[in-house]
N, C-alpha and C positions, 0 to 999 in steps of 0.2 A: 437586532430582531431575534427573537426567542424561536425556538425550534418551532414549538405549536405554530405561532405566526407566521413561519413559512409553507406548513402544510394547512393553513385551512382551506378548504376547496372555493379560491376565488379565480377568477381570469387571468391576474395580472401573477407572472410569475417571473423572478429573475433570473437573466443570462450574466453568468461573474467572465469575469475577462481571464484570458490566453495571454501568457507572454510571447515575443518574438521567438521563433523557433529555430535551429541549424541541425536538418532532419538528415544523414545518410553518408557511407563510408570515406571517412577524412576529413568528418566534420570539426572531428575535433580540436583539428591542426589550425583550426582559425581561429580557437582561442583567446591567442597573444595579440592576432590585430583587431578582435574585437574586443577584448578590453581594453586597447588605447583607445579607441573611438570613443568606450563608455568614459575616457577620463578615469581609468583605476592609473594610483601611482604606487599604493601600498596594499596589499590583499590577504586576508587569511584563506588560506586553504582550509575547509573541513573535509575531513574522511576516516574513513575506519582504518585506513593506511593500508586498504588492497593486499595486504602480505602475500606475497609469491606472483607477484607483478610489478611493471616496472612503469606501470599507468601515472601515478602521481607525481614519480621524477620528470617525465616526461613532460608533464603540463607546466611543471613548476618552471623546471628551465628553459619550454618553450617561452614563457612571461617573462622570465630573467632576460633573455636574448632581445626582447621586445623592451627592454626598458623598467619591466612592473617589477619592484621588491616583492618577493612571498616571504610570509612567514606561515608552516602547517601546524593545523592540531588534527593529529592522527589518533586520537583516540575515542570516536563517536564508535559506542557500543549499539549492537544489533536491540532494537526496540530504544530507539534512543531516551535517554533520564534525563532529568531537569538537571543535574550537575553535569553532563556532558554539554550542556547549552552552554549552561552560566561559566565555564570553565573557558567556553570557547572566548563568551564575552570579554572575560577578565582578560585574557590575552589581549584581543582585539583594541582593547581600549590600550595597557601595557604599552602596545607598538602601535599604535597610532596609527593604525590600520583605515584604509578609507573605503572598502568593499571586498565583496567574499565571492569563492569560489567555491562550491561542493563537488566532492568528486565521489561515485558510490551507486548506491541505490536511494531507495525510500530514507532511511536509516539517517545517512549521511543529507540529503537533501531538507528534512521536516527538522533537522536540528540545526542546520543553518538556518531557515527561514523563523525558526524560532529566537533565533542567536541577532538575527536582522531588527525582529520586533523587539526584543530587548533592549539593544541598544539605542531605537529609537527613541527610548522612552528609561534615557540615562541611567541603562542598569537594570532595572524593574527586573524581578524574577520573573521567566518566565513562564508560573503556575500561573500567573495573577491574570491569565490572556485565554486562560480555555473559555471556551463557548463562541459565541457567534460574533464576530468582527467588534472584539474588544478591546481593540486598539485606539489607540486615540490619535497618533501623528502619524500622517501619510507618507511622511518622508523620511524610507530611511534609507542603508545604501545598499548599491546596486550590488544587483546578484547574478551571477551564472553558473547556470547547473549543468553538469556533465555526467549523464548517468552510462553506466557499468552494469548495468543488467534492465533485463524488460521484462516489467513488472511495475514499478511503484506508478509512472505516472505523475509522485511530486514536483517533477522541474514544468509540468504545465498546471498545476492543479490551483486553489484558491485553500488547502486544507495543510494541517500537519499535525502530526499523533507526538503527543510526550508520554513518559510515564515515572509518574508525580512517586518522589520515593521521601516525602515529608510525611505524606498521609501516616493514617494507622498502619505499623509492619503487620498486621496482622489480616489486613484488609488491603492492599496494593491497588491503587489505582491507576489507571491508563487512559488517557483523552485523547479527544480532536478538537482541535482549535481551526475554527473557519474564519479567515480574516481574508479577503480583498487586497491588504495591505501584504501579505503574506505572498503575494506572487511572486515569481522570480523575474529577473529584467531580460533573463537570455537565455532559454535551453537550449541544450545541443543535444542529441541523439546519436550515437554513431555505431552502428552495428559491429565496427571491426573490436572494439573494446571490452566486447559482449565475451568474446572466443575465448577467455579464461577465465569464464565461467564454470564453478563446477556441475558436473551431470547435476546432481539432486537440489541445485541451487536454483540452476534455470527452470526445471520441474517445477517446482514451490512456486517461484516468481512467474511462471505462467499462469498456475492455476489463481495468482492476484490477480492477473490479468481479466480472465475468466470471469471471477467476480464482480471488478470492475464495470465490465461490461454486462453481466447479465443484471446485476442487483438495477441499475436506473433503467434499464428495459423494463421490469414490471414493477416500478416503483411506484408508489402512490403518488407520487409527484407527478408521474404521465407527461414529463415536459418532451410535447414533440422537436425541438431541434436537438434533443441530445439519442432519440431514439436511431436514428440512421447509422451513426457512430458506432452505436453501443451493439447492434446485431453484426457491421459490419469486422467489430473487433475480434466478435466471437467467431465470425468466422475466417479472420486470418488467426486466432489462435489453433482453430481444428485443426488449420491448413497445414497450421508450419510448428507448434510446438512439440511435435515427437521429433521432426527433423534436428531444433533447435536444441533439442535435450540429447538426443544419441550421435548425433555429429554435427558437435560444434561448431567443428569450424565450416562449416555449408555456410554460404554469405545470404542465399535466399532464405532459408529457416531462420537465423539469426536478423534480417533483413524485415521480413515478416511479421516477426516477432514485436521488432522494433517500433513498425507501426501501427501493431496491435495493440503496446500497452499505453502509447501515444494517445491517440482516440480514445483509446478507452477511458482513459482518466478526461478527457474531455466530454464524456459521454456521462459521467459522475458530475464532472465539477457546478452542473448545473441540475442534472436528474436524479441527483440523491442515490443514495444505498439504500442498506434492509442490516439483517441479525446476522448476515453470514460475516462483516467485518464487525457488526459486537461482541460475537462469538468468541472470532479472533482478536480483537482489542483484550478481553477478559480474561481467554488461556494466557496471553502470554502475558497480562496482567502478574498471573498468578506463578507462571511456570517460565517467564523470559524465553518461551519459543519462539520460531522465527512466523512471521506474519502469513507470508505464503502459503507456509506450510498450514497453519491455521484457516488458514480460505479455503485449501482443499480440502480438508477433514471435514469442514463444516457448510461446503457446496453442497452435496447432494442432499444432506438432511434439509435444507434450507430449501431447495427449490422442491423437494418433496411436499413440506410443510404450507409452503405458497402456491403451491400448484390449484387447488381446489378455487381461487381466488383469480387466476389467472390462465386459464388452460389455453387458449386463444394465443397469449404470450408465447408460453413454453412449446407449443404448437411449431410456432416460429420458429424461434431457439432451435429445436431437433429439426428443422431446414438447415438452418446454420452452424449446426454439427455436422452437418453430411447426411442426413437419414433423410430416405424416400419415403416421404407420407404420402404419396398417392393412396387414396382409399381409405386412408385411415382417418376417423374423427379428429378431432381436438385434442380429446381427453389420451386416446390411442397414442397419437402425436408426442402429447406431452410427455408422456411417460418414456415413448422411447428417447426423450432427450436426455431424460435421468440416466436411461440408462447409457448414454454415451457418455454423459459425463463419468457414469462409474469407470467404462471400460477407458476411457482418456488418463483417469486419475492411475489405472492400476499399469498402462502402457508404459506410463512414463514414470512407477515406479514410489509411487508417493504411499506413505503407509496408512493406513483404510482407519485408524482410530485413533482417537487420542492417547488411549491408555500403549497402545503399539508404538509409542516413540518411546525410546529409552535415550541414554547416556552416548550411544554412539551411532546413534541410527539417521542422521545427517552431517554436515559439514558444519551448519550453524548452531548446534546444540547447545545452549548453554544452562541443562535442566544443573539444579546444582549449584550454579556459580553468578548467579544475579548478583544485583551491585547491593544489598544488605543480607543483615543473618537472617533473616526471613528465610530467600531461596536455598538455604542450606539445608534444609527439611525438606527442598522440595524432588529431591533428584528424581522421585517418579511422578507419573501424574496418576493417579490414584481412583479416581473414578468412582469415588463410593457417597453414599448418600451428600455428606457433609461437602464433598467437593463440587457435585451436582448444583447444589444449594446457592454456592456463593460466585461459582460462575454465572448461574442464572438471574441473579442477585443485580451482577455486574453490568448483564447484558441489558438490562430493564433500564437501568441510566446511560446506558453512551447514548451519543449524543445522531449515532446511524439509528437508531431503533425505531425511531417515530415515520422513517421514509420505510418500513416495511409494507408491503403491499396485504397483510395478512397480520389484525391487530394483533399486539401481542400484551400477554399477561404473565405470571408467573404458572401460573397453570398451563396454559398454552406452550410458553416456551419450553420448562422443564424438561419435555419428555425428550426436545432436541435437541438439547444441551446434553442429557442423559445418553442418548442413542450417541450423540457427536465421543462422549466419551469410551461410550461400552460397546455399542450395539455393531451388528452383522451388515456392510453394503448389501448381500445378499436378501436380505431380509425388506430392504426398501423396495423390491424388485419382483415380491411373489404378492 
C-alpha cells in the first residue's frame, strides 16, 4: 500500500501490531532465558559497541552462560548505511547464525530489523525494501531488542530508517521502510542501562520522544487509539526529561522516560508523523547528524507551521507540557505550548539551530566523517541558499511528509527548513 492509499480520508484505517514487551529495572537479565524459550542457538549481536560501557559484554555472556553461541558486529554507525546492514548479513549468514539480538538505540535496532528482512529474502540488499511493506516472506528470524537510551521507540515500532549511500554522492538519501514484517519478536526496556547515557545524548533522544509523540497527536491520519498514547507520552516527557538529562542516575526520570519513548512509538506506529522527522531524515541525510538532535532543531518550527491547522491540538499539548490555560483561547493555548517546547529545548541544553552545531558541540557528532567523500565537505552545515534548497528537496519525498497535518509544498516548506537552519527561537515567539 502506497503512502497516498493510506491517507485518503476513508473509515477504515490500520492498527500494525506491538511485539511482546519486558518493560522495567532488571529487565534485561532475562534475556538469556528468553531466548532459549525463542529456540535461539546461534545469535548475532548488532551494536555500535556502546564504547565506555560494559552493556554488551554483559548480554553476551549472560547468553553464553545460558547455552546461546554469540557472535557481535559492533560496528552499526550513528544513522545506520546500507553497508552497515549488509555487513551484518554477510556475517550472519558466514556463522550460521539462527537470530539477532540489538543492543543500542534507534541506530543499532532499524539496522538489525533491516539485516532480518534481508536475510529473509537470501541476501537481497537491503535498499531494494524502502517504502511500504515491501517484503515478501513473513518468515524471518527472531529478534530481540534491548535498548540503551529512550528515544527511538524501534524495538516496538513496525518502521526503520536506512541511508542509501549508492545513490548520487552528491545528493544522499535517507529512508523509512515500513514493513509489518519488520517487528521485532521481543523488546526489552530497562531503565537501569539508560544511566550511561551521556547529558546531551539523553537530551536529543528525548526531544525524539517528543516528536514521536506530538507529530501522530495532529496528524492527519487522526487515528483515535494512538491519540491517548501520544499526549500521554508528552507528558511523562515534561515530567521527567530534565530529571533524566541532569541526574542520570534518578531511576524515576530515567524510569519515566522509559515509558515515555515506549508509547510514544506506539502512538506513531499507527498515527503516523509529519515534516519534523523529514526535516530530520534530510539534515542528517546530508550532514550524518544524530536524529534527536534534528527533532529538536526542527520541533518548534514545525509545530509553529501546523499550528494554524490545529490549534484545538496544540491547545492540548501546552496541558501536557504543564501550562495553565485556564482562560486562555485555543489559539492563546497553542502558543504557549511552543513556547514550552522552546524553554524545555533550551533547559536541557540542546543548541537552537542547525547552523549552531559545529564539530564538537555533541557527543555524536559526526559532521565531517560520514561513511563517503561526500561528508568530507561537509564539516559545517551552512545554511545558505543552496543548502535550504535540497534539504527541502528532501523533505518533500520521505516518506513521513504526507501524515503532516498542514500540506506541504516547496514553497510552504522552505521557509522552515530555512528558519530550522538560520533563523532566532526567539523570533517564533513575538
Amino acid at each position: 500500500m502506497q503512502v497516498d492509499e493510506l491517507l485518503k480520508p476513508f473509515p477504515i484505517k490500520e492498527f500494525h501490531p506491538f511485539p511482546r514487551a519486558l518493560l522495567g529495572p532488571g529487565s534485561h537479565e532475562l534475556i538469556g532465558p528468553e531466548a532459549l524459550k525463542m529456540g535461539f542457538k546461534k545469535t548475532l549481536i548488532m551494536t555500535s559497541g556502546l564504547r565506555g560501557t560494559d552493556i554488551v559484554h554483559k548480554i553476551s555472556e549472560s547468553m553464553k552462560w545460558h547455552g546461546i553461541e554469540t557472535v557481535i558486529y559492533d560496528q552499526v554507525e550513528s544513522n545506520p548505511k546500507d553497508y552497515n546492514v549488509m555487513d551484518s548479513v554477510k556475517l550472519y549468514q558466514e556463522n550460521s547464525c539462527d537470530s539477532f539480538v540489538s543492543i543500542g538505540g534507534g541506530s543499532s535496532h532499524d539496522a538489525c530489523k533491516g539485516a532480518r528482512i534481508s536475510v529473509a529474502h537470501d541476501g537481497r540488499n537491503v535498499n531494494e525494501f524502502e517504502g511500504f511493506n515491501q517484503s515478501e516472506n513473513p518468515k524471518n528470524p527472531p529478534h530481540i531488542a534491548v535498548s540503551t537510551t529512550a528515544g527511538t521507540g524501534s524495538e516496538t515500532s513496525w518502521a526503520y530508517v536506512i541511508t542509501d549511500t549508492t545513490t548520487d554522492p552528491n545528493n544522499p538519501h535517507k529512508y523509512v521502510a515500513f514493513d509489518d514484517n519488520s517487528v521485532t519478536s521481543l523488546a526489552i526496556d530497562d531503565p537501569v542501562l539508560y544511566y550511561d547515557c551521556p547529558v546531551d545524548f539523553t537530551a536529543q533522544c528525548g526531544f525524539d520522544v517528543l516528536a514521536h509523540a506530538s507529530e501522530p497527536y495532529v496528524s492527519r491520519l487522526n487515528f483515535e487509539p494512538s491519540l491517548g498514547n501520544a499526549i500521554r507520552a508528552i507528558e511523562l516527557t515534561n515530567e521527567h526529561l530534565r530529571e533524566a538529562v541532569w541526574n542520570g542516575q534518578d531511576l524515576p526520570g530515567r524510569q519515566g522516560m522509559m515509558y515515555a519513548q515506549y508509547i510514544a512509538a506506539q502512538a506513531f506506529n499507527s498515527g503516523g508523523l509529519g515534516i519534523i522527522h523529514s526535516i530530520s531524515h534530510a539534515v542528517s541525510a546530508f550532514y550524518d547528524t544524530h536524529h534527536g538532535l534534528n527533532n529538536a532543531v526542527a520541533l518548534p518550527r514545525v509545530w509553529a507551521f501546523n499550528m494554524p491547522v490545529a490549534y484545538k491540538r496544540f491547545a492540548r499539548i501546552a496541558q501536557a507540557m504543564g501550562v495553565d490555560t485556564t482562560h486562555m483561547t485555543d489559539v492563546q493555548a497553542a502558543e504557549a505550548a511552543l513556547a514550552a517546547s522552546i524553554r524545555l529545548l533550551r533547559d536541557v541544553g540542546i543548541p537552537e539551530k542547525f547552523t549552531d552545531v559545529t564539530q564538537d558541540s555533541y557527543s555524536k557528532n559526526r559532521l565531517g566523517q560520514g561513511p563517503t567523500k561526500f561528508y568530507e565537505g561537509q564539516k559545517t552545515i551552512t545554511g545558505n541558499d543552496a543548502d535550504v534548497d535540497r534539504i527541502t528537496n528532501h523533505v518533500l519525498g520521505d516518506a513521513c511528509t504526507p501524515g503532516n497535518p498542514k500540506e506541504c509544498t516547496f514553497t510552504t516548506v522552505r521557509p522552515v527548513v530555512d528558519h530550522c537552519l538560520n533563523g532566532d527561537l526567539d523570533d517564533l515567539l513575538s
